[in-house]
C-alpha angles and dihedrals in degrees: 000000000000120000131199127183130233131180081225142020122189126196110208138027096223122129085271089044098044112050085040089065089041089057096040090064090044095070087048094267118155103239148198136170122199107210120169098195120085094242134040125245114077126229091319108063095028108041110003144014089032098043100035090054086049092065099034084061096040090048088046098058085043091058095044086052093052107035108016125036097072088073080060094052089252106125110191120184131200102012113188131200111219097187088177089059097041094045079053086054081053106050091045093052081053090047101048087049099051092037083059095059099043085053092049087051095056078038086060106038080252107171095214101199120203125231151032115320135219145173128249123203091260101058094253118126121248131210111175110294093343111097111201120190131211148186085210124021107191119197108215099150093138115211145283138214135299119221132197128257100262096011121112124194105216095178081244136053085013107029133172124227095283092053086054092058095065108038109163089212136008102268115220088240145003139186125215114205099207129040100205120103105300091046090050094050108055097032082062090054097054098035097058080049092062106268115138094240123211112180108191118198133186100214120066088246135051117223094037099179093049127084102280093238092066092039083054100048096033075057094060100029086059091041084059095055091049118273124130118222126197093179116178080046131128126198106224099179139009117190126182112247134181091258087043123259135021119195139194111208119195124181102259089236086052131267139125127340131234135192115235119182128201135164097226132037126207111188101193105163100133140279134268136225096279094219110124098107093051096096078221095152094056087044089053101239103148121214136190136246088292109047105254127138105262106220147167133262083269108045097264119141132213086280116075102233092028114099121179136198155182116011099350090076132035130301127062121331092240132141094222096048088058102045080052094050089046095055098046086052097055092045085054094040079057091054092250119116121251130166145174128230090218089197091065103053096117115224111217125197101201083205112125106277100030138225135228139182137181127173114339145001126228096241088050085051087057100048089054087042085236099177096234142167132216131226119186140203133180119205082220087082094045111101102197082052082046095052087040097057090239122111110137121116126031129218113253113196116189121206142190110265090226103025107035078218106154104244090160141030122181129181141179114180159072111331082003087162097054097042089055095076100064084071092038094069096043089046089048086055096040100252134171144230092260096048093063086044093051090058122100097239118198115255125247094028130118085238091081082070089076100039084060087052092055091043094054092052082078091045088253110114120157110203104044 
C-alpha cells in the first residue's frame, strides 16, 4: 500500500472542490484533489448548473425564432430544431468548462488523483489500494438526487435531471414532479422545444423558498407560455407503459384520485447531501437527521483534521455558496481569516423571464415582526424592457421602516440574475435604499429598474 503526503486533500472536483484546491495552491499549500469522474467539475459543470443553462439558453433563442421576432419586424420561415446540433452546443459548452479546470489544475501544481475516496480511522484518504495522507481533508462530494418511494428512475421513461438533459428526441409530454428551480428549468427547455409540460407540485405554490409575489406572477407568467400546473397535488404511483409512464395524483390534503399519462417523467424534488461512500461512520464524522456533514464555524468536522463544504453540509445547495466556503477555508487553512455572510448568497431561476432573490422575503419580515417598507418596479416602465420586448416581471426592495437599511431584493425579469448583484453589494456593505437611489444608473439599462424601486421605497419614483 504506497502513501504520499500532501498540506491539503480534496474530495471532490465540484465547484466547491475545485476553487478550494485552486486556492489552496495559491497560499502555497501541496494539493491534491480525488475526483472519480473522467472529467473534473462535479455535477455542476457536468450534469447540471453548465449544461442545463446551455439549453435553457439554446431553447430560448429557439423560442424567440419561432414565436417572437415577427413583433420586432424580423420574419423568419422554416425554422428547423436540430436537437442533435443543439445537445452538441451543450456538450461543448460542458467540454470547454471541464477542460478548463483541468487546465487550471496543471496551471496550480494541482495532483488530480484519480478514484473514489474514502476515510480511514485515522483520518488518512483511501483509493483503492493507494493510502494518501493530509494536514487538512476537505469533503466536498456535492450532492446527488432524490427520488421518490415507489418511484424508479430508470434514465429513460422517468428520468432525473440528469436524464432531461440528454433526451435523444423531443417527447410529446412530459410531466415534472417538483416545481421548484430544477423542475422549472428544465420544464421551460423542453417545452420551448414543443413538449406539452405538466409540472406537479405538492405545495399549493411553485417556487416555495422565494417571496410569494414572485412565486404568483412567475405562475401565471409561466401558465401564459404554455405550461400546465396541478399544484396541492401529490403523485401515489408511476408505473412504466408502452406509451411511457402512467401516474395516480391525489390533492395533497386527500381527496379523489385521477390518472395522468406522459411519455416522459421528470422527477425534480430536490438533492441530498452525496456521502455514503465516505466510510464516515468508521472515520467518526458525525452527521444530522438529514444526512449532512455537521460541522464548525470554520468548516471543521467532528474529526480534528477533517473540513467539509458545499452541499454536503448545511446551507443552501448552491454552486456559488460552496466556491465561497472553499475559498474561506483555504485562506484559514492558511492561517488567514475568511468568513460568509450566509444572509447575502443570491438564489437565481434561469426560467424567461428569470428570477432572483437576495436576503429576505416579505412573508419571512412579517413572521419576525421587522418594521419594513416596500419599494416596487415593473418592467413594464423600463425602456430599455420595453425595447427589448420584455416587460414582464417588476423588482421589489424591501427596506427597514426606521433604517432604510436593504434587508430584501426581488426580482422577476429579464437578466434577473445579473441585475441581482447590484443589491448584492449594497446589501454586503449594509447599505441602504437611498443610497441606490442616490446612484447615478446608465440609461437605457434594465438597472434603472432598481434605482425606481429604491426610490419608491420612499414613495418617489420617476417613471410610473
Amino acid at each position: 500500500m504506497s502513501k504520499k503526503s500532501y498540506d491539503v486533500i480534496i474530495i471532490g472536483s465540484g465547484p466547491g472542490g475545485y476553487v478550494c484546491a485552486i486556492r489552496c495552491a495559491q497560499l502555497g499549500l501541496k494539493t491534491a484533489c480525488i475526483e472519480k469522474s473522467d472529467t473534473l467539475g462535479g455535477t455542476c459543470l457536468n450534469v447540471g448548473c453548465i449544461p442545463s443553462k446551455a439549453l435553457l439558453q439554446a431553447s430560448e433563442k429557439y423560442d424567440e425564432a419561432n414565436n417572437h421576432l415577427g413583433a420586432m419586424g424580423i420574419n423568419i420561415s422554416g425554422i428547423k430544431l436540430d436537437l442533435k446540433a443543439m445537445m452538441g452546443h451543450k456538450n461543448n459548452v460542458v467540454d470547454a468548462n471541464t477542460k478548463g479546470v483541468e487546465y487550471l489544475f496543471r496551471k496550480n501544481k494541482i495532483d488530480w488523483l484519480k478514484g473514489e475516496a474514502s476515510l480511514t480511522k485515522k483520518g488518512a484518504v483511501k483509493i483503492g489500494d493507494a493510502l494518501y495522507k493530509a494536514d487538512h481533508v476537505v469533503i466536498a462530494t456535492g450532492s446527488d438526487v432524490i427520488g421518490l418511494p415507489g418511484i424508479k428512475i430508470d434514465g429513460k421513461k422517468i428520468v432525473s435531471s440528469t436524464g432531461a438533459l440528454d433526451l435523444a428526441k423531443v417527447p410529446k409530454s412530459m410531466v415534472v414532479i417538483g416545481g421548484g428551480y430544477i423542475g422549472l428549468e428544465m420544464g421551460c427547455v423542453w417545452r420551448r422545444l414543443g413538449t406539452d409540460v405538466t409540472i406537479v407540485e405538492f405545495l399549493d405554490r411553485i417556487l416555495p423558498g422565494m417571496d410569494g409575489e414572485v412565486s404568483k406572477d412567475m405562475l401565471r407568467i409561466l401558465k401564459k407560455q404554455g405550461m400546465k400546473f396541478k399544484l396541492g397535488t401529490k403523485v401515489t404511483q408511476a408505473k412504466s407503459v408502452r406509451t411511457g409512464v402512467s401516474l395516480t395524483l391525489e390533492p395533497a390534503k386527500g381527496g379523489a384520485t385521477e390518472t395522468l399519462n406522459t411519455e416522459i417523467l421528470l422527477v425534480a424534488v430536490g438533492r441530498k447531501p452525496y456521502t455514503d461512500a465516505l466510510n464516515l461512520d468508521e472515520a467518526g464524522v458525525m452527521r444530522d437527521e438529514r444526512g449532512r456533514i455537521k460541522v464548525s464555524g470554520k468548516f471543521e468536522t467532528s474529526v480534528k483534521g477533517i473540513y467539509a463544504i458545499g452541499d454536503v453540509i448545511a446551507g443552501p445547495m448552491l454552486a456559488h455558496k460552496a466556491e465561497d466556503e472553499g475559498v474561506v477555508l483555504a485562506e484559514m487553512l492558511a492561517g488567514q481569516t475568511g468568513h460568509i455572510n450566509y444572509n447575502l448568497i443570491p438564489g437565481v431561476v434561469y426560467t424567461h423571464p428569470e428570477a432572483a432573490q437576495i436576503g429576505k422575503t416579505e412573508e419571512q419580515l412579517k413572521e419576525e415582526g421587522t418594521p419594513y417598507k416596500i419599494g416596487k418596479f415593473p418592467f413594464t416602465a423600463n425602456g430599455r424592457a420595453r425595447a427589448m420586448n420584455a416587460t414582464d416581471g417588476f423588482v421589489k426592495i424591501l427596506a427597514h421602516e426606521k433604517t432604510d437599511r436593504v434587508l430584501g431584493c426581488h426580482i422577476l425579469g429579464p437578466e434577473a440574475g445579473t441585475l441581482i448583484a447590484e443589491v448584492v453589494a449594497v446589501m454586503e456593505f449594509g447599505g441602504s435604499a437611498e443610497d441606490i437611489a442616490r446612484t447615478c444608473h446608465a440609461h437605457p439599462t434594465l438597472e434603472e429598474a432598481i434605482k425606481e424601486a429604491a426610490l419608491a421605497v420612499d414613495g418617489r419614483p420617476i417613471h410610473i
